[in-house]
C-alpha beads as a LAMMPS data file, in Angstrom:
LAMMPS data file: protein, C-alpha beads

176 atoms
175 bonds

1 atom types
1 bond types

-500.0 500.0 xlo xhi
-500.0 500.0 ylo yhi
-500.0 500.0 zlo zhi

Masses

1 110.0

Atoms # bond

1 1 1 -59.421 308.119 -146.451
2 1 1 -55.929 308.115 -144.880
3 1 1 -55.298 311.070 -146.175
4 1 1 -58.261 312.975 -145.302
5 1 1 -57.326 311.426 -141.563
6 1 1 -54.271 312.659 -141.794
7 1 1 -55.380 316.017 -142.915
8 1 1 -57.961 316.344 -140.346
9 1 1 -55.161 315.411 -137.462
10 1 1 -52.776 317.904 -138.761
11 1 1 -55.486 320.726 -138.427
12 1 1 -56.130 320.015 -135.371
13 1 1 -52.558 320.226 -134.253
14 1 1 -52.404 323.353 -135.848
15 1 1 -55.540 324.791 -134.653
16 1 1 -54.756 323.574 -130.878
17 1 1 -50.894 325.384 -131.190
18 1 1 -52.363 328.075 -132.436
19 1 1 -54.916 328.570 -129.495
20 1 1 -51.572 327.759 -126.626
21 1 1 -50.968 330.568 -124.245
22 1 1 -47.306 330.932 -124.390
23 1 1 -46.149 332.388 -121.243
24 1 1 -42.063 333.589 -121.196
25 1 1 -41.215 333.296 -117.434
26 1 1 -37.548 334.809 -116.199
27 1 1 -36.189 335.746 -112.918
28 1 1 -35.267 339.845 -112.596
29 1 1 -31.714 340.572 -114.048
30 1 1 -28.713 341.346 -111.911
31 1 1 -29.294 344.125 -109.667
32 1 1 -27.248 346.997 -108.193
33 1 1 -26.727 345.828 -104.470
34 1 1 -28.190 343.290 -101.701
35 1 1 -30.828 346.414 -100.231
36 1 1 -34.629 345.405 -99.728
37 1 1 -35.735 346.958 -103.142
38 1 1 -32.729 347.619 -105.252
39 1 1 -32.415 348.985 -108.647
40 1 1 -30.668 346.967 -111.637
41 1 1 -26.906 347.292 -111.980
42 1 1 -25.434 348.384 -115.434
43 1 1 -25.226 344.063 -116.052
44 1 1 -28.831 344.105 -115.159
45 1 1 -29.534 346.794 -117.398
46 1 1 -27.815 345.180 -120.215
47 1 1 -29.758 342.153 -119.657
48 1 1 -33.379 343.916 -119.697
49 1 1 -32.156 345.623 -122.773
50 1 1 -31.139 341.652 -124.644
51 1 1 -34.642 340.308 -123.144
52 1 1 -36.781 343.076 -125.282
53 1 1 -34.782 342.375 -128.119
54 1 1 -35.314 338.807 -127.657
55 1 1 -39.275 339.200 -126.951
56 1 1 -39.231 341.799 -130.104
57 1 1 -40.600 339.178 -132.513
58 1 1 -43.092 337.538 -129.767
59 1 1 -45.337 340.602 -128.721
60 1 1 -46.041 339.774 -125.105
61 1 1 -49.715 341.342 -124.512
62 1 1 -49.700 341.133 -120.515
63 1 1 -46.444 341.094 -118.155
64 1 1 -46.472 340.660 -114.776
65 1 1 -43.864 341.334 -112.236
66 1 1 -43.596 341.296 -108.678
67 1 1 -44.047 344.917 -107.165
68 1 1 -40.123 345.424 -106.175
69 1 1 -38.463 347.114 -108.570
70 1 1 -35.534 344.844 -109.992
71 1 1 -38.367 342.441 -111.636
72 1 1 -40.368 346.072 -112.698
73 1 1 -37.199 347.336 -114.329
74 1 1 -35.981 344.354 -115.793
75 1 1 -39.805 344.077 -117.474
76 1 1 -39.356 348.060 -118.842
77 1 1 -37.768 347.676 -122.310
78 1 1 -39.762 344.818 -123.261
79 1 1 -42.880 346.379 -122.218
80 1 1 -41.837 350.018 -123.650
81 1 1 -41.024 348.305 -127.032
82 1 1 -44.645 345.932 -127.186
83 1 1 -46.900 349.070 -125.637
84 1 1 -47.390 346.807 -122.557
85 1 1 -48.289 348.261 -119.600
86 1 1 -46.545 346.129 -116.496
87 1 1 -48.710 344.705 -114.040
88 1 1 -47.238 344.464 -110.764
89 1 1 -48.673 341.526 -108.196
90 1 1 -48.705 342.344 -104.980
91 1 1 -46.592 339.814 -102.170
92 1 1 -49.099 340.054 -99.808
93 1 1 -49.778 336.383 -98.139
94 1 1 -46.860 335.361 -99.445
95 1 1 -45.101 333.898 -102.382
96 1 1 -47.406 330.997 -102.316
97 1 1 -50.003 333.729 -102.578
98 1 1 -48.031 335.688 -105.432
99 1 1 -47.343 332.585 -107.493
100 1 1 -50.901 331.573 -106.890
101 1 1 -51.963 334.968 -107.906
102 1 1 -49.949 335.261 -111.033
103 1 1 -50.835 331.764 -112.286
104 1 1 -54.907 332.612 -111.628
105 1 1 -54.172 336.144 -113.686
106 1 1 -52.016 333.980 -116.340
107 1 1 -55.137 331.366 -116.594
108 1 1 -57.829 333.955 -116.717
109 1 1 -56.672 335.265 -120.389
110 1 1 -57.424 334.268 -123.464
111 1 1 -56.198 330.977 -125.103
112 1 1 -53.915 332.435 -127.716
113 1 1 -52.593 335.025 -125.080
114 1 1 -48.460 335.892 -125.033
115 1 1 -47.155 336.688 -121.666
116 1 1 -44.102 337.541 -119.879
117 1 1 -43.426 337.175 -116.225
118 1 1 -40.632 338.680 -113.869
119 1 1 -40.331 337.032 -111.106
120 1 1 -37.607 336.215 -108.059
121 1 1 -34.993 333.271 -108.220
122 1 1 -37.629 331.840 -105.609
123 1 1 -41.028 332.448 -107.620
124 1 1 -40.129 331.591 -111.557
125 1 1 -39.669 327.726 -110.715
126 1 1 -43.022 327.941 -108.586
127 1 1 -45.083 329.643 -111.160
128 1 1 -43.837 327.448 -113.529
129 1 1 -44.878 324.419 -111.609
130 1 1 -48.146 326.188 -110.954
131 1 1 -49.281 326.664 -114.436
132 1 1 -48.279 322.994 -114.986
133 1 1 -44.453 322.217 -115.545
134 1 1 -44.057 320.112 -112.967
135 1 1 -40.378 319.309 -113.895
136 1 1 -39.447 323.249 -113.433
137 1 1 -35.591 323.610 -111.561
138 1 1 -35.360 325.094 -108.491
139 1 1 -33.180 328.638 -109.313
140 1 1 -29.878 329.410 -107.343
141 1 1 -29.514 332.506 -106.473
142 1 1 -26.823 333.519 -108.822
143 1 1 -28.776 332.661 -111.936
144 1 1 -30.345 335.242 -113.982
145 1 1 -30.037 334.150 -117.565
146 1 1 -32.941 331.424 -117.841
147 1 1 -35.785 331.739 -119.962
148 1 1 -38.574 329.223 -119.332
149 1 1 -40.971 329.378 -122.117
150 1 1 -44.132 327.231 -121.195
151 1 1 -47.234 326.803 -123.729
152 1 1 -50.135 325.924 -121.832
153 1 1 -53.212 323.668 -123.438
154 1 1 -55.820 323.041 -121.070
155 1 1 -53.954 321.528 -118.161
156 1 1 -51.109 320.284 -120.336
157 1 1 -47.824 322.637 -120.166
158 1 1 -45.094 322.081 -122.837
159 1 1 -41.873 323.741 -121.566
160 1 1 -38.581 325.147 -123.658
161 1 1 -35.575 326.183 -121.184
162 1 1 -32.894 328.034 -122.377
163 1 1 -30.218 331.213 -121.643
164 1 1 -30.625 334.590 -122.898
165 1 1 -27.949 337.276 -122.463
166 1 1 -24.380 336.902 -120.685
167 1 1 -24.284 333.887 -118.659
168 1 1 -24.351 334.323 -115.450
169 1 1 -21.771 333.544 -112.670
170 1 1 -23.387 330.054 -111.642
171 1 1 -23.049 329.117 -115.239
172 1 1 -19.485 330.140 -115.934
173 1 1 -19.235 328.285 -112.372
174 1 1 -20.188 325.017 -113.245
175 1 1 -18.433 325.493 -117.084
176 1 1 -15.126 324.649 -115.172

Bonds

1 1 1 2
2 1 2 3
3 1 3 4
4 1 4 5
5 1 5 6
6 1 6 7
7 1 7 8
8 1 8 9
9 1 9 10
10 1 10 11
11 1 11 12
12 1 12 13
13 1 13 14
14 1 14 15
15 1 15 16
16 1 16 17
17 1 17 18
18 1 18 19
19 1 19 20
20 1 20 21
21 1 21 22
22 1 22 23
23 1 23 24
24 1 24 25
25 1 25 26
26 1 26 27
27 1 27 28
28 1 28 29
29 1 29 30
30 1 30 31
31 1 31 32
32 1 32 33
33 1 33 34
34 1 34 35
35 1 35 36
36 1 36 37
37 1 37 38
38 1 38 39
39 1 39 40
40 1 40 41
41 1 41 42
42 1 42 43
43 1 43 44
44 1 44 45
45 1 45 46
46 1 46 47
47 1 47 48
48 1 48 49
49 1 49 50
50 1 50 51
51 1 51 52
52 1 52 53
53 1 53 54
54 1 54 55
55 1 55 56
56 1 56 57
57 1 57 58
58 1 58 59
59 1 59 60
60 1 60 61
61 1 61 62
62 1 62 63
63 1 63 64
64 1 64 65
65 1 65 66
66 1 66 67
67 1 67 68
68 1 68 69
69 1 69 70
70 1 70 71
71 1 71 72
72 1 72 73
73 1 73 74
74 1 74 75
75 1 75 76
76 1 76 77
77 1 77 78
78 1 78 79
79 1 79 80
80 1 80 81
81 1 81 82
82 1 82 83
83 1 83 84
84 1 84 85
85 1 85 86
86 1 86 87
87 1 87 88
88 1 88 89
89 1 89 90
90 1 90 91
91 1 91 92
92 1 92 93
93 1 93 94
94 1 94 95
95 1 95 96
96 1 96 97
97 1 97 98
98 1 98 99
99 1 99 100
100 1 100 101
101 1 101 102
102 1 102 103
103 1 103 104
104 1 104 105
105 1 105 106
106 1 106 107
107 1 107 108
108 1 108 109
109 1 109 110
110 1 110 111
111 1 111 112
112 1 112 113
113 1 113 114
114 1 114 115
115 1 115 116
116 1 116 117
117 1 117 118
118 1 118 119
119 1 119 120
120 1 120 121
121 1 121 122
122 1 122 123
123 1 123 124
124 1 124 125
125 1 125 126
126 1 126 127
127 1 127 128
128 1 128 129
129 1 129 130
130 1 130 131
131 1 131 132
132 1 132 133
133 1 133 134
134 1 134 135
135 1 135 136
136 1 136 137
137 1 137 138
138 1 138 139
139 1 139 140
140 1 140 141
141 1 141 142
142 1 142 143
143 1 143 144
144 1 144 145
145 1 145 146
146 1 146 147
147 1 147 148
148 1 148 149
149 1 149 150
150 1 150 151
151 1 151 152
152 1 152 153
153 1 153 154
154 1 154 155
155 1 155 156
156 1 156 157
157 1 157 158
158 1 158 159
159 1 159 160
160 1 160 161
161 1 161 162
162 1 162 163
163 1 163 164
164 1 164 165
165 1 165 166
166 1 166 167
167 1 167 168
168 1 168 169
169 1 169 170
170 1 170 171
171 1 171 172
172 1 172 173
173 1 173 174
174 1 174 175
175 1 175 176
């Protein structure tokens, strides 16, 4: 009986893992100057380039970005490589109403759904908290190497943080 029990639990686990959205949440990578809209610098460039190859096994279905084109270009190789066609979110209201917007979009797909969203150093911690990952860091500004990878079940939101690429100034910064 205790194994049957145990059996039965285990199947479950799998079964609800394998029915998580996993949603792969990173801020735009460095870009070419302070303008309203810039475009990525050769750093940033590099960086979009090492986040397809690290999404290359994941196959991200659906990516959202903001509409500016830093998070857009940063989003390009990935969603060249998967097929993906980006799906810009308009800023209209807001961030509140952007982060709101992405996290209704996010929730409206299917349970097993793979994701990736480009956001702003003041939008990834905010859409992270909004799907559920309450303990999400604020970003600095000089940070553009964190990967938040969030599986969502039901309410529940399991989170994995870690660094893809070069690290980034405020990381070499606090390294000292």
């Amino acid at each position: 009986m205790k194994r049957l029990l145990l059996a039965a639990a285990f199947s479950l686990l799998t079964a609800t893992s394998a029915m998580a959205q996993t949603v792969y949440l990173v801020r735009h990578a460095e870009k070419a100057d302070a303008g309203a809209d810039p475009a990525l610098s050769e750093a940033g460039q590099a960086r979009a380039a090492v986040l397809a190859a690290a999404l290359a096994e994941v196959h991200p279905g659906h990516i959202f970005t903001s509409p500016l084109q830093r998070t857009r270009l940063t989003a390009a190789p990935a969603a060249e490589f998967h097929s993906v066609t980006v799906e810009p979110v308009g800023l209209d209201g807001g961030a509140a109403a952007h982060v709101a917007a992405i996290a209704e979009k996010v929730r409206a797909l299917p349970d097993d759904a793979v994701v990736l969203v480009v956001g702003h150093s003041n939008t990834v911690p905010l859409v992270a908290r909004a799907l559920g990952y309450a303990e999400a860091a604020d970003m600095p500004e000089c940070e553009y190497d964190r990967m938040t990878v969030l599986h969502l079940m039901g309410d529940a939101a399991h989170a994995q943080v870690s660094r893809y690429g070069a690290p980034t100034a405020c990381d070499q910064a606090t390294a000292h």
